[in-house]
N, CA, C and O atoms as a printed pandas DataFrame, in Angstrom:
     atom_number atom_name residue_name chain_id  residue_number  x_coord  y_coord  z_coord
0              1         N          UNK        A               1  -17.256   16.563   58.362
1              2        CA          UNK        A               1  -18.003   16.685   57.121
2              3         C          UNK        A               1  -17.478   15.646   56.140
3              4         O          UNK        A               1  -16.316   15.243   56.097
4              5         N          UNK        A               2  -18.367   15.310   55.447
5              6        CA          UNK        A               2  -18.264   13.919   54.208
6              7         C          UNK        A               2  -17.170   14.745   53.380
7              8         O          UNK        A               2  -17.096   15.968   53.501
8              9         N          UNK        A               3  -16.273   13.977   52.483
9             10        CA          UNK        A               3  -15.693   13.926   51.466
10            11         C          UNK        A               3  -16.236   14.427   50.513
11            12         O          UNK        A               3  -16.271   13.520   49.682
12            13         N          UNK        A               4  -17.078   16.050   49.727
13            14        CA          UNK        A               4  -18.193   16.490   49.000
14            15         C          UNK        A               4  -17.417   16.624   47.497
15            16         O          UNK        A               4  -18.118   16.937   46.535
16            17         N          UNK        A               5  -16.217   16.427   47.332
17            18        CA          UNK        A               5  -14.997   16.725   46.218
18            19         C          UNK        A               5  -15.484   15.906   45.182
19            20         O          UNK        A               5  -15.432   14.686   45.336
20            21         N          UNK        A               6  -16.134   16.578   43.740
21            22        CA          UNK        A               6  -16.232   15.439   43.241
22            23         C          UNK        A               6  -15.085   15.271   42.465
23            24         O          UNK        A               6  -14.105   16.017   42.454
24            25         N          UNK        A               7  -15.297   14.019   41.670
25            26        CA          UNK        A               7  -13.670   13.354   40.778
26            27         C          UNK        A               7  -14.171   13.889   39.950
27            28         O          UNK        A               7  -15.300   14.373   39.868
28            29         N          UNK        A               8  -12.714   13.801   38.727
29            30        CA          UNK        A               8  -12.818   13.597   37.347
30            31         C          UNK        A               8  -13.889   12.561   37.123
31            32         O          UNK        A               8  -15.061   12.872   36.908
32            33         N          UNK        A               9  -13.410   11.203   37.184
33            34        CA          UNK        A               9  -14.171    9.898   36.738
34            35         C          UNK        A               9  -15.408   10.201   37.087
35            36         O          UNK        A               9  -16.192   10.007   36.158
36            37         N          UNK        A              10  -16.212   10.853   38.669
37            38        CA          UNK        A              10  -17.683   10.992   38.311
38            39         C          UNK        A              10  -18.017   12.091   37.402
39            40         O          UNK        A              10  -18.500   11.911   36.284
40            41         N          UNK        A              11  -17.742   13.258   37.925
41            42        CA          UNK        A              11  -18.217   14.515   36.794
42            43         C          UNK        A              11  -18.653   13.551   35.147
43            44         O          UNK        A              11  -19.784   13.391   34.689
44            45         N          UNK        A              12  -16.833   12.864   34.343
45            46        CA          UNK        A              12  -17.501   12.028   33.285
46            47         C          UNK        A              12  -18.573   11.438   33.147
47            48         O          UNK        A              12  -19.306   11.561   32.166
48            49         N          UNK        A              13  -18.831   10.567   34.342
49            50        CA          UNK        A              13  -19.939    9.607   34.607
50            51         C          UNK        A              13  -21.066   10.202   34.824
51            52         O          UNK        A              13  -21.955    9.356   34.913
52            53         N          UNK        A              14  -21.667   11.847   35.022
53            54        CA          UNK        A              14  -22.584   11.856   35.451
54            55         C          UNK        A              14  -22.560   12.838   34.052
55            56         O          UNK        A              14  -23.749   12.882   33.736
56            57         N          UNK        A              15  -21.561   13.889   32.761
57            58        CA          UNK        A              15  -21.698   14.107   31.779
58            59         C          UNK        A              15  -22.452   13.105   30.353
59            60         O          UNK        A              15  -23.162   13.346   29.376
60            61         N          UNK        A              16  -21.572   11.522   31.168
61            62        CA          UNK        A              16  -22.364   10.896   29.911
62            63         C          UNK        A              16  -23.709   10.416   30.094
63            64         O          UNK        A              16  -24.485   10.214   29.160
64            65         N          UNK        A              17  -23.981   10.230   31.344
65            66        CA          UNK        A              17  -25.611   10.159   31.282
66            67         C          UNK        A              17  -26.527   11.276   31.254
67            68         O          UNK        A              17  -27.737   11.122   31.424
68            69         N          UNK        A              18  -25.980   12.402   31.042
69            70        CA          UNK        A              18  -26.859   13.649   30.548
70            71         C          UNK        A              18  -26.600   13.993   28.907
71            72         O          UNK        A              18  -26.909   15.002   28.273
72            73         N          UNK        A              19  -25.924   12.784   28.478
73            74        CA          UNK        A              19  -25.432   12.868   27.147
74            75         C          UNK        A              19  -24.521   14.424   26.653
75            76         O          UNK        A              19  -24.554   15.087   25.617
76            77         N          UNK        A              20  -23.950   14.535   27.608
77            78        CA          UNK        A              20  -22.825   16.087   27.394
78            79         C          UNK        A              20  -21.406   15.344   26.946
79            80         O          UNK        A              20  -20.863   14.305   27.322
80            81         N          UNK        A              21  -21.122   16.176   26.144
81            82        CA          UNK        A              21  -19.727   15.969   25.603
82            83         C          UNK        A              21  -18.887   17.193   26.334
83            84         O          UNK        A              21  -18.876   18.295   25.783
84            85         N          UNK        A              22  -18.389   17.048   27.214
85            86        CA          UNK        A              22  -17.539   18.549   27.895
86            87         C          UNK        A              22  -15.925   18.236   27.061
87            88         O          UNK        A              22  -15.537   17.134   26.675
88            89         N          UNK        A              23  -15.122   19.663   26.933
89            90        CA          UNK        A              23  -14.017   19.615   26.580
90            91         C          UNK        A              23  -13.027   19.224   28.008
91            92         O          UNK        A              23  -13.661   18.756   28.954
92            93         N          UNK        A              24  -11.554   19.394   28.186
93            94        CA          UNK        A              24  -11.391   18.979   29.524
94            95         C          UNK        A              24  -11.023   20.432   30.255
95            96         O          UNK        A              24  -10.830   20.541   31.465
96            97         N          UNK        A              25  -10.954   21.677   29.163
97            98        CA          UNK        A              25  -11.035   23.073   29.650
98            99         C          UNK        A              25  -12.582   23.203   30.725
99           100         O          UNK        A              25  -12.648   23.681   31.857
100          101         N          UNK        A              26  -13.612   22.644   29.956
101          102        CA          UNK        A              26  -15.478   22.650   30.902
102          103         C          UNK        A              26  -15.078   21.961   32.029
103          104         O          UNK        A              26  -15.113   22.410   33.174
104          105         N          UNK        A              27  -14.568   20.493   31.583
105          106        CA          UNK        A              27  -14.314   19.416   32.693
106          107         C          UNK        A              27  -13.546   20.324   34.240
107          108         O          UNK        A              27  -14.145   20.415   35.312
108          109         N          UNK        A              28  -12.665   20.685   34.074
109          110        CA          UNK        A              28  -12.154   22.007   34.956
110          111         C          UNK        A              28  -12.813   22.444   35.649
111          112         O          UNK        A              28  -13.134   22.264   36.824
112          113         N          UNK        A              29  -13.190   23.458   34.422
113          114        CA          UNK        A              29  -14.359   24.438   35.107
114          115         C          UNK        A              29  -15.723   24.018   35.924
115          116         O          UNK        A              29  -16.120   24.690   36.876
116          117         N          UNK        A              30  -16.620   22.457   35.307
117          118        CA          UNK        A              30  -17.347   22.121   36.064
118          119         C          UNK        A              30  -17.165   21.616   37.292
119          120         O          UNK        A              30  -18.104   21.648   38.088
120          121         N          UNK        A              31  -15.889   21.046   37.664
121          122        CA          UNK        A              31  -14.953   20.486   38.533
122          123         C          UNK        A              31  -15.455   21.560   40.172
123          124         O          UNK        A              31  -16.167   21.398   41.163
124          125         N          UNK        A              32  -14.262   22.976   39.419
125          126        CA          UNK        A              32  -14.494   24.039   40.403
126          127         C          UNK        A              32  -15.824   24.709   40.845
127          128         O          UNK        A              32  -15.971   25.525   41.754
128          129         N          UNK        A              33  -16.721   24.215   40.047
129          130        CA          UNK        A              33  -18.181   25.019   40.042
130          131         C          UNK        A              33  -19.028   23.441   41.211
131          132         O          UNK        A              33  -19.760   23.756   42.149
132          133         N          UNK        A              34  -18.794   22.211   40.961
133          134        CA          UNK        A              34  -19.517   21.591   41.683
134          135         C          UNK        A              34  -19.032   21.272   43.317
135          136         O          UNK        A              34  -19.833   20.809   44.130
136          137         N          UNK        A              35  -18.124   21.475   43.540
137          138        CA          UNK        A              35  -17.505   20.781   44.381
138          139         C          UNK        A              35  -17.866   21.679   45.803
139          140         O          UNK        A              35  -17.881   21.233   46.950
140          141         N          UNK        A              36  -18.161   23.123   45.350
141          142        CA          UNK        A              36  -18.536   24.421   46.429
142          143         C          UNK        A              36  -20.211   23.619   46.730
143          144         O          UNK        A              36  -20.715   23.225   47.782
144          145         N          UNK        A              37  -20.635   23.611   45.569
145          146        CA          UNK        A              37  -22.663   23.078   45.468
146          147         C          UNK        A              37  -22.495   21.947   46.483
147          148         O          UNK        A              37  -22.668   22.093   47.693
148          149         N          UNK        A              38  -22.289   21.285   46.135
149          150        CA          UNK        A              38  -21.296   19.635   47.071
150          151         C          UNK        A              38  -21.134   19.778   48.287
151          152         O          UNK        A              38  -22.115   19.317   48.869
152          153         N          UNK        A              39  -20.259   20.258   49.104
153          154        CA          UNK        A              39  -20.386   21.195   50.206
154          155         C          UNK        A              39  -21.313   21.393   50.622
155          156         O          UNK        A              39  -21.899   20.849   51.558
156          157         N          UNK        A              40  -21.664   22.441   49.797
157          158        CA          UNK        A              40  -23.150   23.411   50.357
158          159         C          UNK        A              40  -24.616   22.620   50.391
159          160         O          UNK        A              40  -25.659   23.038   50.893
160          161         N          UNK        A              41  -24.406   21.454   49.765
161          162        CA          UNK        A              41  -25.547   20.567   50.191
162          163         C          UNK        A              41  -25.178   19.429   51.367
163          164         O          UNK        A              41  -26.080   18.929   52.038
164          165         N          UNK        A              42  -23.679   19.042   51.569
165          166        CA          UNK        A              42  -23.571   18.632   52.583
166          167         C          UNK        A              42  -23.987   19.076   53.809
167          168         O          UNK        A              42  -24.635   18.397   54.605
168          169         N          UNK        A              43  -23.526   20.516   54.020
169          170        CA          UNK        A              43  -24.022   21.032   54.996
170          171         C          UNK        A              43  -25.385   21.420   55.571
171          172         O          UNK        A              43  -25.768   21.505   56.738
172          173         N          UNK        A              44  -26.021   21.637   54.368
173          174        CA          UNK        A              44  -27.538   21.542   54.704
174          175         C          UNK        A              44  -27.613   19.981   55.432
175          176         O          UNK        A              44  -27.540   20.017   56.661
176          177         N          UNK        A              45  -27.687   19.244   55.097
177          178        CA          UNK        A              45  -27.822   17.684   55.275
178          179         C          UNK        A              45  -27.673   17.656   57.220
179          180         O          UNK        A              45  -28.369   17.241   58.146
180          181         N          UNK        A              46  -27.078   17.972   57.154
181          182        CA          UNK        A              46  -26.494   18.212   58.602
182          183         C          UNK        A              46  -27.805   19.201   59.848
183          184         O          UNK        A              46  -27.963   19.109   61.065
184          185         N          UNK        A              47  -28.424   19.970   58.909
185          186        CA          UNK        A              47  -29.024   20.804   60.433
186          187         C          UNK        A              47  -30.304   19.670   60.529
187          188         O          UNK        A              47  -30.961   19.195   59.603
188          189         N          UNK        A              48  -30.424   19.382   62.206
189          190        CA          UNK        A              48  -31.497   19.044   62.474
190          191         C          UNK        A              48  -32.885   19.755   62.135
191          192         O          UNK        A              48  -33.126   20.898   62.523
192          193         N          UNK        A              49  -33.831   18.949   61.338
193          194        CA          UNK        A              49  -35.125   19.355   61.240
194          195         C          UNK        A              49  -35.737   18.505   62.018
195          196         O          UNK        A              49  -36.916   18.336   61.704
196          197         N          UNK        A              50  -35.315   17.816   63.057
197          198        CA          UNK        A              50  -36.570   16.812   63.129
198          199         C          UNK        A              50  -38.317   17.323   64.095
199          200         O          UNK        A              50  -39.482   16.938   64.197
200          201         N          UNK        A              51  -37.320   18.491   64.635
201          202        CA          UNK        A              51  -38.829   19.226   64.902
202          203         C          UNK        A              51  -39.696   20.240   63.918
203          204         O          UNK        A              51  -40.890   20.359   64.190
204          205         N          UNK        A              52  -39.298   20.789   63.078
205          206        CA          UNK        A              52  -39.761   20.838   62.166
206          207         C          UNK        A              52  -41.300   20.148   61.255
207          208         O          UNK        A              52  -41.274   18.967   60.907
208          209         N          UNK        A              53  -41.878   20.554   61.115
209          210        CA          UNK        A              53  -43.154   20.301   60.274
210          211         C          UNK        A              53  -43.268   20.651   58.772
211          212         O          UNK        A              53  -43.164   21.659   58.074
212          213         N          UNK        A              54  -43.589   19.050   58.574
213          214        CA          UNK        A              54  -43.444   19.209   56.844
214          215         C          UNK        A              54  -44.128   19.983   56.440
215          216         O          UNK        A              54  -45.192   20.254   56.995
216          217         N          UNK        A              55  -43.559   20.772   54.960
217          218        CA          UNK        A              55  -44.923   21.778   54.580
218          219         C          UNK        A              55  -44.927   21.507   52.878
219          220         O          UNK        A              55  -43.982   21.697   52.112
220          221         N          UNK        A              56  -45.911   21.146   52.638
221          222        CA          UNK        A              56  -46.733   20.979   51.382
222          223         C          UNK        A              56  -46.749   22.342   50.603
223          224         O          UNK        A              56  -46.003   22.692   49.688
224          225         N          UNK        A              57  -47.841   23.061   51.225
225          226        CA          UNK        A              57  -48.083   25.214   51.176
226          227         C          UNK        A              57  -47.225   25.363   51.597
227          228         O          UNK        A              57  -46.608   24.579   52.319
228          229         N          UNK        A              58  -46.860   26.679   51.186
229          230        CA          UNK        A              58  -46.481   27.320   52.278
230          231         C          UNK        A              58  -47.638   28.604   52.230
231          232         O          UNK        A              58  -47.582   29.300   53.244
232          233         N          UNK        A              59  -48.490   28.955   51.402
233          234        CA          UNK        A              59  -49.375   29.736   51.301
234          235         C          UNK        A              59  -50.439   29.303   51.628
235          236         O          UNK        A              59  -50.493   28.116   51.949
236          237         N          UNK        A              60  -51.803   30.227   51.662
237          238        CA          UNK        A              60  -52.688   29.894   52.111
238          239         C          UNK        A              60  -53.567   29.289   51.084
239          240         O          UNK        A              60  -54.770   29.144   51.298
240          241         N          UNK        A              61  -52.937   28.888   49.842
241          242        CA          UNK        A              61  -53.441   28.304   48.902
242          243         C          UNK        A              61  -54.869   27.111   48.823
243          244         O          UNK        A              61  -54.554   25.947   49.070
244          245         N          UNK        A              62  -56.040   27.317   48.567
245          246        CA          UNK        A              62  -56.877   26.075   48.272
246          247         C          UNK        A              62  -57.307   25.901   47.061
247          248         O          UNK        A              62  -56.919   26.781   46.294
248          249         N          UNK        A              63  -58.253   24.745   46.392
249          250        CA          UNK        A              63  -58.753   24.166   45.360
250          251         C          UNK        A              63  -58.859   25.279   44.975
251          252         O          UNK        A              63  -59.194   26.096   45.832
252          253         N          UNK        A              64  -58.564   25.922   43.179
253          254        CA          UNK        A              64  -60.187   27.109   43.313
254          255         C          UNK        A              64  -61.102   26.308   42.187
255          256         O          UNK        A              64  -61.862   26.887   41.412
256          257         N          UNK        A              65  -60.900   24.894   42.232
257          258        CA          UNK        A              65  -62.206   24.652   40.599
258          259         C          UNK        A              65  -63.041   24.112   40.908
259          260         O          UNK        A              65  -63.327   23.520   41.949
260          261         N          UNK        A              66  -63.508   24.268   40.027
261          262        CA          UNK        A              66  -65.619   24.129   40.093
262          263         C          UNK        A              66  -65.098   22.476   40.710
263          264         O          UNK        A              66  -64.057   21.820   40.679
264          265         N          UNK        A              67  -66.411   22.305   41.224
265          266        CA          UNK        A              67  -66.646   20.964   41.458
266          267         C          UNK        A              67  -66.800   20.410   39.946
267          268         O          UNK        A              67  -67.027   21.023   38.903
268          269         N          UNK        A              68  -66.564   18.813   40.237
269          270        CA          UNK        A              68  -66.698   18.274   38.738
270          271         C          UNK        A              68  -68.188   17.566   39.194
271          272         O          UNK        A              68  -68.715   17.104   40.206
272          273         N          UNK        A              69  -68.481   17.784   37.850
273          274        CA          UNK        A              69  -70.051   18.047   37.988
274          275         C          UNK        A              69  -70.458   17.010   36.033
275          276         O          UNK        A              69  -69.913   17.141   34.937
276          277         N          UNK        A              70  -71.598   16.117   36.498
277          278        CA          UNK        A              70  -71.858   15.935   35.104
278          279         C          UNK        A              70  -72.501   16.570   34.895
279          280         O          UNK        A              70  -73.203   17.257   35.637
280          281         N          UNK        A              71  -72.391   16.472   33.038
281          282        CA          UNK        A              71  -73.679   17.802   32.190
282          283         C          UNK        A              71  -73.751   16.774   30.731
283          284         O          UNK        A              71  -73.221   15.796   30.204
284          285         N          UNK        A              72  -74.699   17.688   30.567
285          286        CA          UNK        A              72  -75.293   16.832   28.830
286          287         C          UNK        A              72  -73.729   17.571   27.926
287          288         O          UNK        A              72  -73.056   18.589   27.762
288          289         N          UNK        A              73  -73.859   16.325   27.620
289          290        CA          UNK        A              73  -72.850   16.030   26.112
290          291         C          UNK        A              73  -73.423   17.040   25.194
291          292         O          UNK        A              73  -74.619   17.332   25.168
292          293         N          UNK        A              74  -72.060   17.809   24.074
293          294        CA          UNK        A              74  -72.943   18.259   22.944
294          295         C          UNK        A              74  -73.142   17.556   21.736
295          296         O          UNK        A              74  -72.207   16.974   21.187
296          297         N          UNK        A              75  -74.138   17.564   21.340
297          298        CA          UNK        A              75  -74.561   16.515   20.329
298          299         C          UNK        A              75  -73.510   16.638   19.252
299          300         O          UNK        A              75  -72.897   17.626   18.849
300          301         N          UNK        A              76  -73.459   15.150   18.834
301          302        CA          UNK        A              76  -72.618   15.200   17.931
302          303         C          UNK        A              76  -72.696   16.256   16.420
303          304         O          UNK        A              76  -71.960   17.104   15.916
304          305         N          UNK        A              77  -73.943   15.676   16.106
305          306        CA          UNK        A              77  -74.227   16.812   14.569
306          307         C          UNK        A              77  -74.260   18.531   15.263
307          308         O          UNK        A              77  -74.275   19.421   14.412
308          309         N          UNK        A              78  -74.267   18.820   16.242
309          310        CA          UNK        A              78  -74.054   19.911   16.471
310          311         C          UNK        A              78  -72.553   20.123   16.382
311          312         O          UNK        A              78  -72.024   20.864   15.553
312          313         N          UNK        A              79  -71.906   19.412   17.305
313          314        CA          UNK        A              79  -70.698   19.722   17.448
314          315         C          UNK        A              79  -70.137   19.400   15.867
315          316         O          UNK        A              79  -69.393   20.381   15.850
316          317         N          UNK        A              80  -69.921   18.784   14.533
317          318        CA          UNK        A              80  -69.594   18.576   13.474
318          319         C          UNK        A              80  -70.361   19.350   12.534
319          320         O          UNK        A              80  -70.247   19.069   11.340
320          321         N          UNK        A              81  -71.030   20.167   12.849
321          322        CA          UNK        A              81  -72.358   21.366   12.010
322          323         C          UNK        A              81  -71.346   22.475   11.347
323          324         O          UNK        A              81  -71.686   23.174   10.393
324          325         N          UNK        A              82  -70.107   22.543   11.953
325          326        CA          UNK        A              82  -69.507   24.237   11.685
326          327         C          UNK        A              82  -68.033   23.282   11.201
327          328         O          UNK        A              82  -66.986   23.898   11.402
328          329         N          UNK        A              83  -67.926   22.322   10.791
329          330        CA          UNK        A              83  -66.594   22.346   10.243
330          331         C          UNK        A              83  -67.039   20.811    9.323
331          332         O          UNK        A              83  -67.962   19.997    9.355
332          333         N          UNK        A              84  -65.697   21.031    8.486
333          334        CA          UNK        A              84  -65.382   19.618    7.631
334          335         C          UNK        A              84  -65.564   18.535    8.285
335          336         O          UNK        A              84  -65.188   18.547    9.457
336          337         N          UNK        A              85  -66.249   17.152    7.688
337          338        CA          UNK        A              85  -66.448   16.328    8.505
338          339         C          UNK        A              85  -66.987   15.238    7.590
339          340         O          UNK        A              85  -67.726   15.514    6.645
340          341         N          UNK        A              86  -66.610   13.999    7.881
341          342        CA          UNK        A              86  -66.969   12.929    6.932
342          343         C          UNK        A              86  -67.291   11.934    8.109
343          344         O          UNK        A              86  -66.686   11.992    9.180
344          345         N          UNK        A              87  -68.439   10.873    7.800
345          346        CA          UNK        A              87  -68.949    9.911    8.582
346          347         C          UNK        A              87  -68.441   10.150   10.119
347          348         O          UNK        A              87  -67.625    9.443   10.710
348          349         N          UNK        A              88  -69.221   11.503   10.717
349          350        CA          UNK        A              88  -69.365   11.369   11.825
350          351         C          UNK        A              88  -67.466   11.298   12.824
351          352         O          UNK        A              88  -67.339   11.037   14.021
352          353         N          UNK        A              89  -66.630   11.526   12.117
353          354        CA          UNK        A              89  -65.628   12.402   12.331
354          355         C          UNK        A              89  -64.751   13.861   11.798
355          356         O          UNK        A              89  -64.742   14.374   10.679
356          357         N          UNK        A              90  -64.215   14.181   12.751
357          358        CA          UNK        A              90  -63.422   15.548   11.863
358          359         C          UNK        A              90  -62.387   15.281   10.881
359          360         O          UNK        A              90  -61.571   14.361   10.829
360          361         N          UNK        A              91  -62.607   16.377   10.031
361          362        CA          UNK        A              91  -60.783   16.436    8.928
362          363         C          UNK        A              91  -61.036   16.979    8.942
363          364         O          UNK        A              91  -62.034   17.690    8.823
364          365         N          UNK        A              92  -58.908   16.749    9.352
365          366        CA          UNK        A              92  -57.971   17.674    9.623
366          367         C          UNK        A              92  -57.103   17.193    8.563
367          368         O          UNK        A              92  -57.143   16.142    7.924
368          369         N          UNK        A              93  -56.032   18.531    8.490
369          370        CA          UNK        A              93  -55.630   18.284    7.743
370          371         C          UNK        A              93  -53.985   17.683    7.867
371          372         O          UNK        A              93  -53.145   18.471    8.302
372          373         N          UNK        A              94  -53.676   16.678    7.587
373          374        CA          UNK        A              94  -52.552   15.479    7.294
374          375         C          UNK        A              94  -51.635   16.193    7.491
375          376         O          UNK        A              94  -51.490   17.210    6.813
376          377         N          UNK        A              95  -50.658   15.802    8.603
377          378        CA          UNK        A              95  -49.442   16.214    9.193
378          379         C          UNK        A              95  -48.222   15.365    9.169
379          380         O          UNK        A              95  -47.122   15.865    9.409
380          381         N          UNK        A              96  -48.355   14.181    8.909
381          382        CA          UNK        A              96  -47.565   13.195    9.081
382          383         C          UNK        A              96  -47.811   12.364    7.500
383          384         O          UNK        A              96  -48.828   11.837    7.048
384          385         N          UNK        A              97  -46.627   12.485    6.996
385          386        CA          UNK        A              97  -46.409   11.994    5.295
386          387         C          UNK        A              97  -46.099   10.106    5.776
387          388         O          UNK        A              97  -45.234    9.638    6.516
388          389         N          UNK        A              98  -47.209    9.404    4.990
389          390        CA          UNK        A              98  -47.124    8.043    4.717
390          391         C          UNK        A              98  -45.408    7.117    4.474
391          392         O          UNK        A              98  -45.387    5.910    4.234
């Protein structure tokens, strides 16, 4: 089996690109917590699947939506009939200060 132990220096290296600041009490503790995961994915790595068949489902899952289908547009003055509206667009109201 591979070497699955991780270091100090990576754990850091893989804290600062998740932008984590760990104390070196976490550093420890994440230490003892990855190194079992590490392992335990090594070993997966290891069983032959090659007979095996990829699976996408695993349920008997299909499409369920409508076909896409064209249809008439709703007219604009309809659709702008029931709310505030100036030259043929909506207002809303201003969320973002200039």
């Amino acid at each position: 089996m591979a070497d699955t132990k991780i270091t100090l220096e990576e754990l850091r290296h893989v804290a600062k690109l998740a932008r984590l600041k760990l104390s070196p009490g976490e550093e420890e503790l994440y230490l003892g917590q990855l190194s079992p995961v590490l392992e335990h994915i090594s070993r997966l790595s290891q069983v032959d699947v090659s007979q095996v068949t990829p699976t996408f489902q695993i349920g008997k899952t299909k499409n369920v939506l409508r076909p896409d289908e064209t249809e008439e547009s709703l007219p604009q003055d309809k659709a702008l009939s029931q709310i505030n509206s100036q030259n043929g667009y909506f207002i809303v109201p201003q969320t973002i200060d200039k």
